[in-house]
C-alpha positions as CSV (number, residue, x, y, z in Angstrom):
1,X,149.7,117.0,127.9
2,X,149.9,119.7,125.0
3,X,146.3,121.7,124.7
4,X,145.6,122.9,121.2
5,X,145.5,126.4,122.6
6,X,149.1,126.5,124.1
7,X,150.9,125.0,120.9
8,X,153.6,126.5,119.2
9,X,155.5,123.7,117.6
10,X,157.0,123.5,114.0
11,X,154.7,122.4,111.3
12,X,155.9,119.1,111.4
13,X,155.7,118.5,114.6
14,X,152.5,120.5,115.2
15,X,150.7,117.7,112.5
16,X,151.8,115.1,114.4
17,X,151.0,116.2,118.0
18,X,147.7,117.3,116.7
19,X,147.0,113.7,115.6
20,X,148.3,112.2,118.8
21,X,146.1,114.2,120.9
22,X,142.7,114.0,118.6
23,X,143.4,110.3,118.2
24,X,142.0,109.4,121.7
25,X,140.0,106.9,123.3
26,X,136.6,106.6,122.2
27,X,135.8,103.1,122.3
28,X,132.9,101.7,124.1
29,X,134.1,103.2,127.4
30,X,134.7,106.5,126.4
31,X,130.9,106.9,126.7
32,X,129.4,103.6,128.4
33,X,131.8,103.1,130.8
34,X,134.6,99.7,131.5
35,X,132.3,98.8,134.7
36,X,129.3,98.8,133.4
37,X,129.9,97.1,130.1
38,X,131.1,94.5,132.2
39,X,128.2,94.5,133.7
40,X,125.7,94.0,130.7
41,X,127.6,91.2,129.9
42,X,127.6,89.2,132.7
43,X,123.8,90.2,133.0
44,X,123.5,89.4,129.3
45,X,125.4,85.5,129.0
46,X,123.1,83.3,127.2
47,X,124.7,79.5,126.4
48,X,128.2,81.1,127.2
49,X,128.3,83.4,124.7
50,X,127.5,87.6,125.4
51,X,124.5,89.4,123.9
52,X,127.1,92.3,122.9
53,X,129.2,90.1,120.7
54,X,129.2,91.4,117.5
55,X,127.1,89.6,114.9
56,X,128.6,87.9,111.5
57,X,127.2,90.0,109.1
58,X,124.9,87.0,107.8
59,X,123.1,87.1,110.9
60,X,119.6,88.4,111.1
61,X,118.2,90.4,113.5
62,X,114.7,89.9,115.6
63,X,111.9,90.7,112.9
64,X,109.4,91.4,115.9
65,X,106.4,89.9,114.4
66,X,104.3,90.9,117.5
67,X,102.3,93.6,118.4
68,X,102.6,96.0,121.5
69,X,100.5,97.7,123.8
70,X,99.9,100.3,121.7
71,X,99.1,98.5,118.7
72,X,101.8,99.2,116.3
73,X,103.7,96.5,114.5
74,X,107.5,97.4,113.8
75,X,109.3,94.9,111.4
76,X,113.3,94.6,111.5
77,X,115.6,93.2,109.0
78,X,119.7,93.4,108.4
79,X,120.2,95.2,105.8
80,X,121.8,93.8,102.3
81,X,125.5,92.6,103.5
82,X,128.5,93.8,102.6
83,X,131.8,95.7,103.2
84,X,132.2,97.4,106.6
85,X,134.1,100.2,105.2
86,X,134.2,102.0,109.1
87,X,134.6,98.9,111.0
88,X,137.4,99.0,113.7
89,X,138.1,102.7,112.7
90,X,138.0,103.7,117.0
91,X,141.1,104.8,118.0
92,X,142.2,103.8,121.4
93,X,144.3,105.7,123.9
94,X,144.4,106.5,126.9
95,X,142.2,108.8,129.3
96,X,144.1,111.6,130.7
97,X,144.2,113.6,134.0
98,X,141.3,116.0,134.5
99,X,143.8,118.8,135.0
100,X,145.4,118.5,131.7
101,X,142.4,118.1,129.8
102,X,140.1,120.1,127.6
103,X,136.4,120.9,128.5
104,X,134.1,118.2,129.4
105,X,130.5,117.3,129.1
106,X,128.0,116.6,129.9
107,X,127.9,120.0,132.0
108,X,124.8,121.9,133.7
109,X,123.3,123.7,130.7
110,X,120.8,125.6,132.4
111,X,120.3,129.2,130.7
112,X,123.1,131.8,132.2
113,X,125.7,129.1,133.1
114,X,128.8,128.8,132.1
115,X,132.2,127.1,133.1
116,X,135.2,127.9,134.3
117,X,137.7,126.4,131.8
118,X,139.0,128.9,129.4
119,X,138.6,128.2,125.8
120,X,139.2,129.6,122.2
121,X,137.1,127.3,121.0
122,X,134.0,127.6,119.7
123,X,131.0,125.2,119.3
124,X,128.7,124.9,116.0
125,X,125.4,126.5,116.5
126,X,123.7,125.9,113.6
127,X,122.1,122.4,112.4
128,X,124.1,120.0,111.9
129,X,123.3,119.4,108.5
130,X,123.8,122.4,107.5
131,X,127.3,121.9,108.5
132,X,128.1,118.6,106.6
133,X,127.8,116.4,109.9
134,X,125.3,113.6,109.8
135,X,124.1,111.2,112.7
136,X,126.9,108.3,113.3
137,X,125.4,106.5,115.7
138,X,122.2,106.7,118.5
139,X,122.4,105.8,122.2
140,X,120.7,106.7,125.5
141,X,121.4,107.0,129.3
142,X,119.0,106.5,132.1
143,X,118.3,109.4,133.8
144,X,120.1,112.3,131.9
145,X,124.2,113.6,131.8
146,X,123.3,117.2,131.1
147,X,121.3,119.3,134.1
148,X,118.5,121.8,133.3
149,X,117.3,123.6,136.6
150,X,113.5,123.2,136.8
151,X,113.8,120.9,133.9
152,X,116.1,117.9,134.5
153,X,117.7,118.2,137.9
154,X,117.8,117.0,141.4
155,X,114.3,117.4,142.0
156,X,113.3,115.0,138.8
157,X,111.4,111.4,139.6
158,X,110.1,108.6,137.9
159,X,108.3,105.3,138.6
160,X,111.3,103.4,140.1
161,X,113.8,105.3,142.4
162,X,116.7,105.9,139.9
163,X,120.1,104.7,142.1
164,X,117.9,102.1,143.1
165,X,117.0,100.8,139.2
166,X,120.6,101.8,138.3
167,X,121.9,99.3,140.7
168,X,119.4,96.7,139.6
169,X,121.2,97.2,136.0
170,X,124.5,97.3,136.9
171,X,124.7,100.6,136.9
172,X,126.3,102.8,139.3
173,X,126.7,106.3,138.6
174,X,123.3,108.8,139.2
175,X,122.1,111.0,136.1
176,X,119.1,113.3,137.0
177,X,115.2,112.8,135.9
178,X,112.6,115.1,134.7
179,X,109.8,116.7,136.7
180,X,106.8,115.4,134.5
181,X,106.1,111.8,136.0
182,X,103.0,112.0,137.6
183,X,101.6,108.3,138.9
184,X,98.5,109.4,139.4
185,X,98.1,109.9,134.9
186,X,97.9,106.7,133.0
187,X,100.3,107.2,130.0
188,X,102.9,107.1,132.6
189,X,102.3,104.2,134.5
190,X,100.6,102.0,131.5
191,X,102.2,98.4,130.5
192,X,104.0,98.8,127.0
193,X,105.5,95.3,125.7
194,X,108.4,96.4,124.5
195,X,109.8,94.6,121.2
196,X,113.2,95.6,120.2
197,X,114.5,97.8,123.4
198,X,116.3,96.4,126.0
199,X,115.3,97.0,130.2
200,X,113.4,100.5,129.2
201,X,110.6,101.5,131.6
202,X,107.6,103.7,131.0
203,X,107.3,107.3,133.2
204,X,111.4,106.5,133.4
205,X,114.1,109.6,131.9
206,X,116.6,108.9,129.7
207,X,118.8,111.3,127.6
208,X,119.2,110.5,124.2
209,X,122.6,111.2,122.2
210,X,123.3,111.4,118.5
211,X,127.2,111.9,118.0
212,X,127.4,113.2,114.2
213,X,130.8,114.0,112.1
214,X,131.5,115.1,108.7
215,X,134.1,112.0,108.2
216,X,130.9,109.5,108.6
217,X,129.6,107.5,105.9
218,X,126.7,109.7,105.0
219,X,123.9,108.5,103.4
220,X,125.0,104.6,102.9
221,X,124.7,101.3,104.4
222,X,127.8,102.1,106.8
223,X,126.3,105.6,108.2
224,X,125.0,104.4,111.7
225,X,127.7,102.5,113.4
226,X,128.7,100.8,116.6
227,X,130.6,101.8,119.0
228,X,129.8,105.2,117.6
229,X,133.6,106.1,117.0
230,X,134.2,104.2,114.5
231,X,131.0,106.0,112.5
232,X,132.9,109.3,113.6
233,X,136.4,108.2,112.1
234,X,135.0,106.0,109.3
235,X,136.9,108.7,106.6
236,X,140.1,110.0,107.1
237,X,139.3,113.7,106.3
238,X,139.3,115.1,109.8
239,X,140.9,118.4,109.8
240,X,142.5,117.8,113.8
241,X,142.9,121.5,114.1
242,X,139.2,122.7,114.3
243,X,137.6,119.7,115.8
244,X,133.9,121.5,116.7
245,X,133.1,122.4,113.1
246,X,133.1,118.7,112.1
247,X,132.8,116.3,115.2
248,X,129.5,116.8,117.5
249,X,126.7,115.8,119.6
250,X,123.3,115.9,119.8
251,X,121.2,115.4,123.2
252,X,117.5,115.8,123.7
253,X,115.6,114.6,127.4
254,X,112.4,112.5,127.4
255,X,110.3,111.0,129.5
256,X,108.2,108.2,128.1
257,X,104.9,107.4,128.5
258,X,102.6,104.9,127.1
259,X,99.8,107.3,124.9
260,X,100.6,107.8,121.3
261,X,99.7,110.9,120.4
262,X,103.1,111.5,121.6
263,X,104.8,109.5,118.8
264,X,107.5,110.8,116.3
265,X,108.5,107.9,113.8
266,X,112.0,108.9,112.9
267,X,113.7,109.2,116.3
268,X,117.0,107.6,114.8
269,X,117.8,109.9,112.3
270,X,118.1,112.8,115.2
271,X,117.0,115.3,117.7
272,X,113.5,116.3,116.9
273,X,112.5,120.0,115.9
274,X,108.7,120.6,115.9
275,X,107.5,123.5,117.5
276,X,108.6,124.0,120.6
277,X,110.5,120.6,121.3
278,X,114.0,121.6,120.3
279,X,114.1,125.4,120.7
280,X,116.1,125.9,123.2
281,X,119.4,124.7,123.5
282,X,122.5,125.3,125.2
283,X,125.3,125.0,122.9
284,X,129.3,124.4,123.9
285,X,132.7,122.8,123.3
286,X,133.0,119.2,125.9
287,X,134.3,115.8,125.3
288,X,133.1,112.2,124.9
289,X,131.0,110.9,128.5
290,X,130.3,108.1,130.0
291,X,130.8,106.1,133.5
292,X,134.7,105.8,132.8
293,X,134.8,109.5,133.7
294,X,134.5,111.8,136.7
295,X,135.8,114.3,137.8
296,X,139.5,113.3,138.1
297,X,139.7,111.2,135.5
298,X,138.9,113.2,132.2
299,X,138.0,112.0,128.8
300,X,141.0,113.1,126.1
301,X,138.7,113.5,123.4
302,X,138.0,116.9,123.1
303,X,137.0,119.7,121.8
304,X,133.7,119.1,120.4
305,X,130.7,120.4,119.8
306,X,127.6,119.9,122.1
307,X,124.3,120.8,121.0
308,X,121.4,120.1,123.8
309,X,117.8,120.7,124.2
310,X,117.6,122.3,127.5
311,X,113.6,121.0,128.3
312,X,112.1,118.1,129.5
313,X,110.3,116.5,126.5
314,X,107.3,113.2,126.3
315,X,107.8,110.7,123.6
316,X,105.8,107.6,123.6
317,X,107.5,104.1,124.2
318,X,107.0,103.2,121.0
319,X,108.5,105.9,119.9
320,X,112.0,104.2,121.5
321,X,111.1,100.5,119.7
322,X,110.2,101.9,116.6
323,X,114.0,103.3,116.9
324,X,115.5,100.4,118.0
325,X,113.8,98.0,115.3
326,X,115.5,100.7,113.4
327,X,118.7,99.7,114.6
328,X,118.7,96.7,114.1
329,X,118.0,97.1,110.5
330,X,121.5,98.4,110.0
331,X,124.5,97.1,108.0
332,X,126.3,97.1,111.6
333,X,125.4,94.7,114.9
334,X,124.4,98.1,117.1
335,X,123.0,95.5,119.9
336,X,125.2,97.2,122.2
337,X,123.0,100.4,122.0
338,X,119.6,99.1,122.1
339,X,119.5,99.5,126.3
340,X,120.0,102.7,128.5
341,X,123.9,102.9,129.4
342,X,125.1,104.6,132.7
343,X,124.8,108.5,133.2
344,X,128.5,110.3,133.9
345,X,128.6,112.5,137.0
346,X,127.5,115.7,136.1
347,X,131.4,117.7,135.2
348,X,131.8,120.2,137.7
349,X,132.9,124.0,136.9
350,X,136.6,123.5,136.7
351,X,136.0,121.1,134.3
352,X,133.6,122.5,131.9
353,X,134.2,125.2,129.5
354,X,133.3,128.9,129.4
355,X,131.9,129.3,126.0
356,X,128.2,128.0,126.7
357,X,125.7,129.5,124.5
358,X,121.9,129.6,124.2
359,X,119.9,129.6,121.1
């Protein structure tokens, strides 16, 4: 395996090898995981067929015509039908040796740490936006990738014990919770009727993830895609050699509770920014995650850009099922993201980079 950093290769070549190693797997296991996808769809069989089939594009999603707990109403319909233009755009290689790859995530971000993988390159630390990127795609994993001492760590908890609920769902692999769940406060202990998201619990962590890219299909029908690669590759205008300015992540903690003064209506579109809540955030070059990868076995797709709020943060529940009627109102089936997927283990030193930043 040929890093970006140790290249020296004719121009020809130097194209081509550049490809070969951007070009790597990022299909539904780069970040979900080959065990637990199999999994959800045992769990999932209804009358023989999976639940994480991809629709015909005439199909209709739920309209949820009934009201939750908390009294909101949130309507979902396909949107108009039509060309695909990023459909089956994911590449698919291989995953590589941990030795021979680049800097992984999701890494400990808590303020002063860094890895120990060198690095030349360096992560976007402004707004997305700002650099041309938008949203591809939304998912979440229960309990959280990323650890924040004192925030998101080993000493986090939640209403149900989290290997134990893991196993329950078929997933193995242990992310980390907050430290806000208190049973002894209503909002996080309250029955919601969830609508639209799948095996979500109230008081529970989950750590939400926005991968963004300047080759998406910004601000049409085909912007929000899934799996989330093929939103990230849906235009061929990549430039492989400086992957971080236009490839990226967003990842932002919450616990949710049932009370809704705590809820933000537009939780699709990105990480939110009000007041405090997003203020502090580690920033750094890792790769794709997911239960596929550990520590020996590395995800090729790298570098890019990680951008994550180091807090814990409270959203209500229907802040989550106002964002997955959301989802299903897209051009593209994203069933497969409407439930929590597994949590990667946390990528140890030698395998994370050594250009964190803090905002």
């Amino acid at each position: 395996f040929i890093t970006f950093d140790t290249m020296t290769l004719s121009p020809t070549m130097k194209t081509a090898t550049l490809l070969g190693i951007v070009l790597l797997s990022i299909t539904n296991e780069e970040c979900y995981g080959k065990e637990e996808l199999q999994n959800r769809q045992l769990k999932s069989k209804k009358d023989g067929k999976s639940k994480l089939r991809r629709l015909s594009k005439g199909d209709k999603a739920s309209k949820g015509n009934k009201t939750n707990s908390s009294g909101k109403h949130f309507t979902s319909y396909k949107a108009p039908t039509g060309l695909n233009i990023c459909a089956d755009k994911a590449p698919a290689l291989d995953k590589i040796d941990c030795g021979k790859a680049l800097g992984q995530a999701g890494t400990d971000v808590t303020e002063g740490y860094t890895g120990n993988k060198d690095t030349t390159y360096v992560p976007l630390t402004v707004p997305f936006y700002e650099a041309g990127l938008c949203p591809v795609n939304v998912h979440w994993h229960l309990g959280t990738e990323h650890r924040s001492e004192g925030q998101y760590d080993e000493d986090g908890s939640g209403p149900t014990e989290i290997d134990h609920r893991r196993q329950l769902s078929g997933k193995a692999r242990k992310g980390f919770q907050c430290q806000l769940y208190d049973d002894s406060v209503g909002m996080f202990t309250k029955h919601y009727d969830w609508q639209h998201c799948e095996d979500m619990e109230v008081g529970q962590t989950y750590e939400v993830h926005w991968p963004s890219s300047v080759a998406g299909a910004c601000g049409t029908l085909n912007q929000y895609q899934t799996p989330f690669a093929d939103g990230v590759f849906c235009r061929d205008i990549l430039d492989m050699s400086d992957l971080p300015s236009q490839v990226g992540v967003q990842a932002q903690v919450f616990t949710i509770v049932n009370d809704e003064k705590y809820y933000y209506p537009d939780l699709m579109r990105g990480m939110i920014v009000d007041k405090k809540i997003g203020s502090d955030i580690a920033y750094y070059t890792g790769s794709t995650t997911g239960t596929s990868h550990n520590n020996e076995i590395c995800s090729a797709y790298a570098p890019i850009t990680w951008q994550v709020d180091r807090k814990c943060n409270i959203v209500s529940a229907s802040t989550f099922d106002k964002m997955c009627a959301d989802m299903k109102s897209q051009r593209d089936d994203m069933s497969g993201d409407l439930y929590p997927h597994g949590s990667r283990v946390l990528v140890n030193d030698s395998n994370a980079s050594n250009n964190h930043e803090r905002s």
